[in-house]
C-alpha positions as CSV (number, residue, x, y, z in Angstrom):
1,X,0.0,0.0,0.0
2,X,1.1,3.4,-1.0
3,X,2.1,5.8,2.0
4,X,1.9,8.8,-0.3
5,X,1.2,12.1,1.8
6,X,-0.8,15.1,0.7
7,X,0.9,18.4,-0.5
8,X,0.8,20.1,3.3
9,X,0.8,17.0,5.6
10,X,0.2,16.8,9.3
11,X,3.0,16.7,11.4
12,X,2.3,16.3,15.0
13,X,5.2,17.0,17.5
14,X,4.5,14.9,20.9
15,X,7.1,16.6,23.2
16,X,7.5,19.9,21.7
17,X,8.7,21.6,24.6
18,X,11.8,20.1,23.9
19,X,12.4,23.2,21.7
20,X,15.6,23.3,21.2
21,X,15.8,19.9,19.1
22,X,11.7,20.9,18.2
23,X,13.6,24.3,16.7
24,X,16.2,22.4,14.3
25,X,13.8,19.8,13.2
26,X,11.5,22.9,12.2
27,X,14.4,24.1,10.5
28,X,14.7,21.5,8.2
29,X,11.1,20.8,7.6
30,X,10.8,24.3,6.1
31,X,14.1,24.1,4.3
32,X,12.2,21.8,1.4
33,X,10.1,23.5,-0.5
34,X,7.5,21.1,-0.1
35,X,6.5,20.8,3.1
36,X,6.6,24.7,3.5
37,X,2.9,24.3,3.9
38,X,2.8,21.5,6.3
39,X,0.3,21.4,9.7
40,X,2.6,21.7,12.5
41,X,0.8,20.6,15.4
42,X,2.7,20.8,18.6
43,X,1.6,18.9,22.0
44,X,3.1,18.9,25.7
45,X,1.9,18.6,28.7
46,X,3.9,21.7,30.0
47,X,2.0,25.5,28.9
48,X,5.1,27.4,29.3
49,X,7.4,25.2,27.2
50,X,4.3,24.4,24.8
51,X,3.7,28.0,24.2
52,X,7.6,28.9,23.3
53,X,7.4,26.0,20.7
54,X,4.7,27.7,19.3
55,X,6.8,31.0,19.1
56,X,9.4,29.4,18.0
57,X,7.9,27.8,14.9
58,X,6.1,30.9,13.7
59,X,9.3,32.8,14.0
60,X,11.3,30.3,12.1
61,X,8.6,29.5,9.3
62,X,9.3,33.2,9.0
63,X,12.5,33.0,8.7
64,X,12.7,30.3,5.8
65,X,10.0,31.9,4.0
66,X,7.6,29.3,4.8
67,X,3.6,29.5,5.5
68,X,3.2,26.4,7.2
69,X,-0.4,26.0,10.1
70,X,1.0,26.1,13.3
71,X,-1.3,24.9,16.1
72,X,-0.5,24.4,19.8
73,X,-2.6,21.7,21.9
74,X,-2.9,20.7,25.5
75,X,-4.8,17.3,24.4
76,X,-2.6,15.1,23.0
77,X,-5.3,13.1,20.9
78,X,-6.6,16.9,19.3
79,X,-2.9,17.5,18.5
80,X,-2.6,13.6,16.9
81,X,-6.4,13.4,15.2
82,X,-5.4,13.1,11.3
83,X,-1.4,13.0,11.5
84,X,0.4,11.7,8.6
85,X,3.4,11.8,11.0
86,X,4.1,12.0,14.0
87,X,7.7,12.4,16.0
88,X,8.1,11.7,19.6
89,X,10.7,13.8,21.2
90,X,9.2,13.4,24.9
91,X,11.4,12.9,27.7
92,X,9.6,11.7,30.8
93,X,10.3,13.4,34.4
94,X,13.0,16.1,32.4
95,X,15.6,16.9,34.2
96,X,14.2,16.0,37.7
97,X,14.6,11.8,36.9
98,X,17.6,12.0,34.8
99,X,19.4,12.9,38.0
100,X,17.6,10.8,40.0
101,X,19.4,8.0,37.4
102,X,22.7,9.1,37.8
103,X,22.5,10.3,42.1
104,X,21.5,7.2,43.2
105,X,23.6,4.6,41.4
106,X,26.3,7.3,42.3
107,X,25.6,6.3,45.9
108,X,26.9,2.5,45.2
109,X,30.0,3.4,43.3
110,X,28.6,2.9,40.0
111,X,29.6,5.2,37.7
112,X,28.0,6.7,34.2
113,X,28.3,8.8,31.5
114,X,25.5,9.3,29.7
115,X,22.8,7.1,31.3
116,X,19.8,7.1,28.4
117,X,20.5,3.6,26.3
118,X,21.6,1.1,29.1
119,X,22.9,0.4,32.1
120,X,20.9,1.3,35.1
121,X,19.9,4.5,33.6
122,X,19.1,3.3,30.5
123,X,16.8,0.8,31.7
124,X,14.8,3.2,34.6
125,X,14.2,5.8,31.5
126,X,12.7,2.9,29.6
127,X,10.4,1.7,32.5
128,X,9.3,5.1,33.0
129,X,9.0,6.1,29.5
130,X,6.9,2.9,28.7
131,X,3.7,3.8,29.8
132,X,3.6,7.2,27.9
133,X,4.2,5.2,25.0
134,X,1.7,2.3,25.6
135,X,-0.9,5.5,25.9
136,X,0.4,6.6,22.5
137,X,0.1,4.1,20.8
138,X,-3.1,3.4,21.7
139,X,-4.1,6.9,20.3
140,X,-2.6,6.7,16.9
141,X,-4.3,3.2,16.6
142,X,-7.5,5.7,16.8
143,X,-7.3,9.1,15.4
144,X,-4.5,8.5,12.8
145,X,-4.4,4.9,12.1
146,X,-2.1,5.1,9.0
147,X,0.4,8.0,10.1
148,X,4.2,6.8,10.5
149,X,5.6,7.5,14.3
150,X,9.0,8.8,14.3
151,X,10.4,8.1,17.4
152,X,13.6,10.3,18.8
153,X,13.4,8.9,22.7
154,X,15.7,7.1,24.1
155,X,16.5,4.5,24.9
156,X,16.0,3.6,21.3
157,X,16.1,0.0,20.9
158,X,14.4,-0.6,24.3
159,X,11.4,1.8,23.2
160,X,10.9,0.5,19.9
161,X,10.9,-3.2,20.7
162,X,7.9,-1.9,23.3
163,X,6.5,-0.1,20.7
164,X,6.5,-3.5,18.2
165,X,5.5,-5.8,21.5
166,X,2.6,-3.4,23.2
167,X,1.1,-1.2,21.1
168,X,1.4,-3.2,17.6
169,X,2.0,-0.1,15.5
170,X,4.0,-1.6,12.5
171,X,5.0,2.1,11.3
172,X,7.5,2.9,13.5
173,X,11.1,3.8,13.2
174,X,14.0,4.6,15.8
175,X,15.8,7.6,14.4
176,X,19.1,8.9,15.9
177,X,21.7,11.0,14.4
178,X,24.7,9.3,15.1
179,X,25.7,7.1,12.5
180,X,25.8,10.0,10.1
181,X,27.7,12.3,12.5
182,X,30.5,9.6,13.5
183,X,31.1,9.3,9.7
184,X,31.1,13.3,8.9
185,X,33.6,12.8,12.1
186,X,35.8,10.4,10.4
187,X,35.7,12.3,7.2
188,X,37.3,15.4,8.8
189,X,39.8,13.1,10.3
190,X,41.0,11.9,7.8
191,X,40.5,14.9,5.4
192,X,37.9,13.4,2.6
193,X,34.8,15.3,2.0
194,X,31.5,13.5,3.3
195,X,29.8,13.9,0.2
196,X,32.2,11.6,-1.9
197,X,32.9,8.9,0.7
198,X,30.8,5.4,0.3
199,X,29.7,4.1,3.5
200,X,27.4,1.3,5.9
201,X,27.1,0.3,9.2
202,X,25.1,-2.0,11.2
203,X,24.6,-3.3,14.7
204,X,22.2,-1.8,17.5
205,X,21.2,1.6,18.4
206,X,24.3,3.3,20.0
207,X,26.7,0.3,20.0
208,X,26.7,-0.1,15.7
209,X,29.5,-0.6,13.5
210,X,31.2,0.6,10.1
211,X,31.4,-2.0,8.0
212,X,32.7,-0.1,4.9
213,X,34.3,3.2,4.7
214,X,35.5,3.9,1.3
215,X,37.0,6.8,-0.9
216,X,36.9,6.3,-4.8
217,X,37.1,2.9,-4.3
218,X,39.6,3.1,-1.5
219,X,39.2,1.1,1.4
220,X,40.2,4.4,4.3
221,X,40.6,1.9,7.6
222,X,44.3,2.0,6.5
223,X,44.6,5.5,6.6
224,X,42.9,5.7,10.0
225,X,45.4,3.1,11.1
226,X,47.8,5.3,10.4
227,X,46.7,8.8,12.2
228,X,46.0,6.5,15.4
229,X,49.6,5.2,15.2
230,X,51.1,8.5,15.1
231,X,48.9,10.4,17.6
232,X,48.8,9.2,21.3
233,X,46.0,11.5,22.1
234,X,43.9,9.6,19.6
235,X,44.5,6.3,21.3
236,X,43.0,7.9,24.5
237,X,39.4,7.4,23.7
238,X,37.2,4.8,24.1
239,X,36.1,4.4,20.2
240,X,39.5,4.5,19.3
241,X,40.7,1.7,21.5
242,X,37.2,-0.5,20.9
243,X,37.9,-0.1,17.0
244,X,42.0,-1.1,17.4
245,X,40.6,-3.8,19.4
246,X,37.6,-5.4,17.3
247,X,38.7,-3.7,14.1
248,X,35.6,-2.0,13.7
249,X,34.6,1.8,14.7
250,X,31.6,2.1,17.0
251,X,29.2,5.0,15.7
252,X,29.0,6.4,19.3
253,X,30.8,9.0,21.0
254,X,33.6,7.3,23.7
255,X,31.2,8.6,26.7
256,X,27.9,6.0,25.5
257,X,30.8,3.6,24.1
258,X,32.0,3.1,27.7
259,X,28.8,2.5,29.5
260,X,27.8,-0.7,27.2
261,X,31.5,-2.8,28.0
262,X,32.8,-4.1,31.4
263,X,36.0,-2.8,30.4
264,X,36.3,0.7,31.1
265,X,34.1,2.2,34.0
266,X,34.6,0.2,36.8
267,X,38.4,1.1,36.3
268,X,39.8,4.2,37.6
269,X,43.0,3.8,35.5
270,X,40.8,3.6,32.3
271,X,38.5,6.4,33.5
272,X,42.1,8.4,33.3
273,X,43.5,6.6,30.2
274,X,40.9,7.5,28.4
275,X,39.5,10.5,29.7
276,X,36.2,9.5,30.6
277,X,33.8,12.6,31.8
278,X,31.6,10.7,34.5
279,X,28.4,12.1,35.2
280,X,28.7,14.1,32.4
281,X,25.2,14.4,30.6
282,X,23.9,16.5,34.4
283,X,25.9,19.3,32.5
284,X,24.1,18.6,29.3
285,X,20.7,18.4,31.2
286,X,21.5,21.6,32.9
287,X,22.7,23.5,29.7
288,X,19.6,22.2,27.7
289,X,17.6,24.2,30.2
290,X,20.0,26.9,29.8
291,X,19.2,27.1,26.4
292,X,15.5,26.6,26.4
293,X,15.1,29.6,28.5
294,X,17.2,31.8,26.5
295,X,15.2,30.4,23.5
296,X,11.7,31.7,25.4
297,X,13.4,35.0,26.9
298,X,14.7,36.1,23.1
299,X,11.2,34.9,21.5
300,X,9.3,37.1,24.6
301,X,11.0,40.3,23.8
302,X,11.5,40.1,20.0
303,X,15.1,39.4,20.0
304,X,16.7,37.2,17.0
305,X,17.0,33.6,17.2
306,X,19.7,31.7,15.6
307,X,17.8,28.9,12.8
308,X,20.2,26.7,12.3
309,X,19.3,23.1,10.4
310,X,20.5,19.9,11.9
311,X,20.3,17.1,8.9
312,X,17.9,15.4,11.2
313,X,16.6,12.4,9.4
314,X,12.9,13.1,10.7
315,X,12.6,15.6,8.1
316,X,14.2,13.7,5.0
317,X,12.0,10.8,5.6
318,X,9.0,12.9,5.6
319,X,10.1,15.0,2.5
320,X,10.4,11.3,0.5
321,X,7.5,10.0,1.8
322,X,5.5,13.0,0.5
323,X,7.8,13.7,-2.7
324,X,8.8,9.8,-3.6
325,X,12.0,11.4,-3.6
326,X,14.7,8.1,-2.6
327,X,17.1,8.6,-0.1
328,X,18.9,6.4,2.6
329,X,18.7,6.6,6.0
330,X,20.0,4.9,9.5
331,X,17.1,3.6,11.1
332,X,16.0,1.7,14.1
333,X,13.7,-1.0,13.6
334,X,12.5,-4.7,14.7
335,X,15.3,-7.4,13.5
336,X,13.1,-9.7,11.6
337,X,16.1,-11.2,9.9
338,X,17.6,-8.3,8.8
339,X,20.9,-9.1,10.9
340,X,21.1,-12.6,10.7
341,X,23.3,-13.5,14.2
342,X,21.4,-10.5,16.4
343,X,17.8,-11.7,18.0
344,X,14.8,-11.4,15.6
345,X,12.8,-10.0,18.6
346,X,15.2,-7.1,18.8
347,X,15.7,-3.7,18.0
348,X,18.5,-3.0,15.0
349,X,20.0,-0.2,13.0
350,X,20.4,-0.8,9.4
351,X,20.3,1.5,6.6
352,X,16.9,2.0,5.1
353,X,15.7,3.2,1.6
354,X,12.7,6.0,1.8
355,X,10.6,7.0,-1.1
356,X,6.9,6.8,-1.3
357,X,6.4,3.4,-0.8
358,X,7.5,4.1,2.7
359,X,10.7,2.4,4.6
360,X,12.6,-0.4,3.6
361,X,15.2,-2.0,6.1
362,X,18.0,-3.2,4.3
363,X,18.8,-6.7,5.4
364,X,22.8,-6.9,6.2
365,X,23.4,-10.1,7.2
366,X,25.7,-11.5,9.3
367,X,27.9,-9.1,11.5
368,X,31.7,-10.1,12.3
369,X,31.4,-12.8,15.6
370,X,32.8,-10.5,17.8
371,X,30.5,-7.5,17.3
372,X,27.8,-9.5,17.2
373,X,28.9,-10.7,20.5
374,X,28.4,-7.3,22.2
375,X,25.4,-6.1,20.7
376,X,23.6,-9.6,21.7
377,X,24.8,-8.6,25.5
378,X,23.3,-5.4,24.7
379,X,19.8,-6.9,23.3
380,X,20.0,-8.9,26.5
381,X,19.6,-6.9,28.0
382,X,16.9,-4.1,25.7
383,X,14.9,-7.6,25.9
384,X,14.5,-8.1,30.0
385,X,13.6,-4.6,30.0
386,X,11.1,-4.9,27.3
387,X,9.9,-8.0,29.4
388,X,9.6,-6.5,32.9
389,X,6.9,-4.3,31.8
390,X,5.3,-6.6,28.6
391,X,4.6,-9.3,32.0
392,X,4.2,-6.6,34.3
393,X,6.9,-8.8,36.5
394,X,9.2,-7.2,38.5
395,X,11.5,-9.6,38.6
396,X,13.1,-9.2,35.2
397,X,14.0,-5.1,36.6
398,X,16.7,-7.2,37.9
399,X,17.1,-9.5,35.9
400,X,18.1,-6.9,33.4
401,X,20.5,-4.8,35.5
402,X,22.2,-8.2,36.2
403,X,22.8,-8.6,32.6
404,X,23.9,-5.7,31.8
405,X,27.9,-5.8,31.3
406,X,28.7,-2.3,32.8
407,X,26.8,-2.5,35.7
408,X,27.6,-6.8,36.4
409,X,31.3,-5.4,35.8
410,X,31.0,-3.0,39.1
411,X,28.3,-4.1,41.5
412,X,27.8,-7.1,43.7
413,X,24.6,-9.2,42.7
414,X,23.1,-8.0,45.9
415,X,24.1,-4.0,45.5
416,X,22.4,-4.5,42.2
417,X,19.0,-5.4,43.9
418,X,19.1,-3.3,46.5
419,X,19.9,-0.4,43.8
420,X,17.0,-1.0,41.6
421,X,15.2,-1.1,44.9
422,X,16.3,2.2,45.5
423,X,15.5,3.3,41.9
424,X,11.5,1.9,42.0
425,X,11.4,4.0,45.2
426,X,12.9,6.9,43.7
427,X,10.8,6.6,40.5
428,X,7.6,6.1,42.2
429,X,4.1,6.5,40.4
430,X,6.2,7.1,36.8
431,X,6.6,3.3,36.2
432,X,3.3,0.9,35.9
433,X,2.1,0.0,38.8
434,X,3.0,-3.5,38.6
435,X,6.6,-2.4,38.6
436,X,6.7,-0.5,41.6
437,X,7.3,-3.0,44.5
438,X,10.3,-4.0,46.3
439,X,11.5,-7.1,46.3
440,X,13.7,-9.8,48.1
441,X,15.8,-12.0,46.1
């Protein structure tokens, strides 16, 4: 069946008080001509933040010459009712439970980076982001049946497996920017421009892998070989010494590669080999704040903004949906085969064509043995997480924070239940009720 879009789509925005990201995605919505007519319909739950997104969107339409309807809602299912599209950028408890994550591991010695894609972190902003989406889904299966979800929350592969296992929305995609950055990354390393270097990767969300990396027909892992041997300061980064290692380049910074190995945190000689900022997304919490209220104080008093675009993939997807135009894109999506020695029930990131027909994962195949080996460790797991709240059983909260590497690496097996006791007290009435009790081994 065709997924062709009309001329001036809707696009709802669940989470658009997230304006910052909400701003550059606008920004390259209205850079195509086509969609400079679109609905913009922008839900959250917050007024303040709701009603700077609103702002924010009129003055940048206006800036890229655009004419698109912009409408604000309070009501989630007025803001979804008729969406071709929909892209969920919500982030449950904001800053408030993302230190919660990181303060009380803290208090057992364990130590992250990041926090949003495994580990304990990972896996409490998963259990408390599951219900929101459950409740989603449940509302596009309504009021706009047919429209394509677009799902920027993380953690990625844990959300969309719950999104394929609860809700039974079969157009979803995981999107993430980091493939394509890590390879525009590489390309300024090693001095080739982007737009002529030949590329893919594979693997999960976070933890994938470049398989190719080519140049005119050049293969360029030599020539990356070579910078790493002659610079010491390279070699003092977690990416660096996981690709000399496995002899393939993770597409995520050093500060998420760290938190999904056994080999790094736990290790205060590694934390200071290879420069690893613990606890360093707090300052990326408190600087997002930072930034939204500059955002709202300029838009108040008529000050300019800066519209800048990001090369989201959000946007092109919708642009070749609507246009039939083809392009590739990384996205995350249910395994079904497509990486033959990963779990079918999990969550992968493969490139995928877009064009009117919709999205097409590309199958890969099988991964080298030893990447494979960490990103099944990884879907471990994504899959007891998934689990816990798909059999509303407790249990498998634990179960998962066992299995995961980073956190097995540094805890006890008994710190590791009385932590996620600590967490389902600290997390309260944000996870589903079944998940909220404390439990002896």
């Amino acid at each position: 069946m065709s997924t062709a879009h009309p001329s001036a789509p809707k696009i709802t925005f669940v989470g658009a008080g997230s304006v910052v990201f909400t701003q550059g995605l606008l920004a390259d919505l209205f850079a195509f001509d086509e969609l400079k007519s679109a609905h913009i319909a922008l839900h959250d739950i917050d007024a303040e933040r709701l009603a700077t997104a609103r702002a924010a969107a009129e003055y940048i339409a206006a800036e890229r010459g655009a004419r698109p309807r912009v409408t604000a809602h309070a009501d989630r299912r007025e803001a979804l009712a008729g969406a071709d599209f929909v892209i969920n950028i919500v982030q449950v408890g904001m800053g408030e439970a993302t230190r919660t994550d990181f303060e009380v591991p803290a208090r057992y010695g364990l130590r992250q980076t990041i926090g949003d894609t495994l580990g304990v972190g990972g896996i409490f902003r998963a259990l408390r982001t599951f219900p929101l989406l459950k409740a989603l889904g449940e509302d596009i299966a309504e009021v706009c049946p047919d429209a394509w979800l677009l799902n920027y929350t993380n953690p990625m592969a844990m959300n969309v497996q719950y999104l394929a296992e609860a809700t039974g929305l079969t157009r979803v995609v995981g999107l993430c920017h980091s493939v394509y950055w890590t390879v525009q990354g590489l390309c300024e390393l090693l001095k080739v421009p982007y737009e002529e270097v030949t590329y893919q990767a594979a693997g999960v969300n976070h933890q994938a892998w470049v398989l190719r990396l080519e140049h005119g027909g050049e293969d360029l892992h030599p020539r990356l070989d070579a910078l790493i041997a002659e610079d010491p300061q390279l070699r003092r980064r977690v990416r660096m010494d996981m690709y000399r290692r496995l002899g393939h380049y993770p597409t995520e910074t050093s500060e998420h590669s760290s938190e999904y190995v056994p080999w790094y945190l736990h290790h205060d000689s590694e934390v200071e080999r290879l420069r690893l900022p613990v606890g360093a997304y707090l300052g990326i919490v408190d600087e997002n704040v930072a930034e939204y209220e500059r955002t709202r104080d300029a838009l108040a008093c008529g000050a300019p903004l800066t519209v800048e675009g990001t090369m989201e993939y959000a946007p092109q997807i919708i642009h070749s949906m609507v246009t039939g135009t083809p392009r590739t894109v990384y996205g995350n999506v249910p395994n079904h085969g497509l990486i033959e020695n990963l779990p079918a029930r999990g969550t992968v990131e493969v490139p995928c064509l877009v064009d009117s027909a919709g999205l097409q994962p590309t199958r890969v195949g099988a991964l080298p043995p030893q990447l494979a080996a960490l990103n099944r460790a990884y879907l471990s797991t994504t899959d007891l997480v998934v689990r816990a709240a798909t059999e509303d059983d407790p249990r498998h909260i634990r179960h998962a924070a066992m299995a995961d590497p980073a956190t097995a690496a540094a805890l006890r097996v008994e710190e590791i239940w009385q932590l996620c006791d600590d967490m389902v007290r600290a997390h309260g009435d944000r996870l589903q009720p079944g998940l909220r009790g404390v439990l002896a081994p």
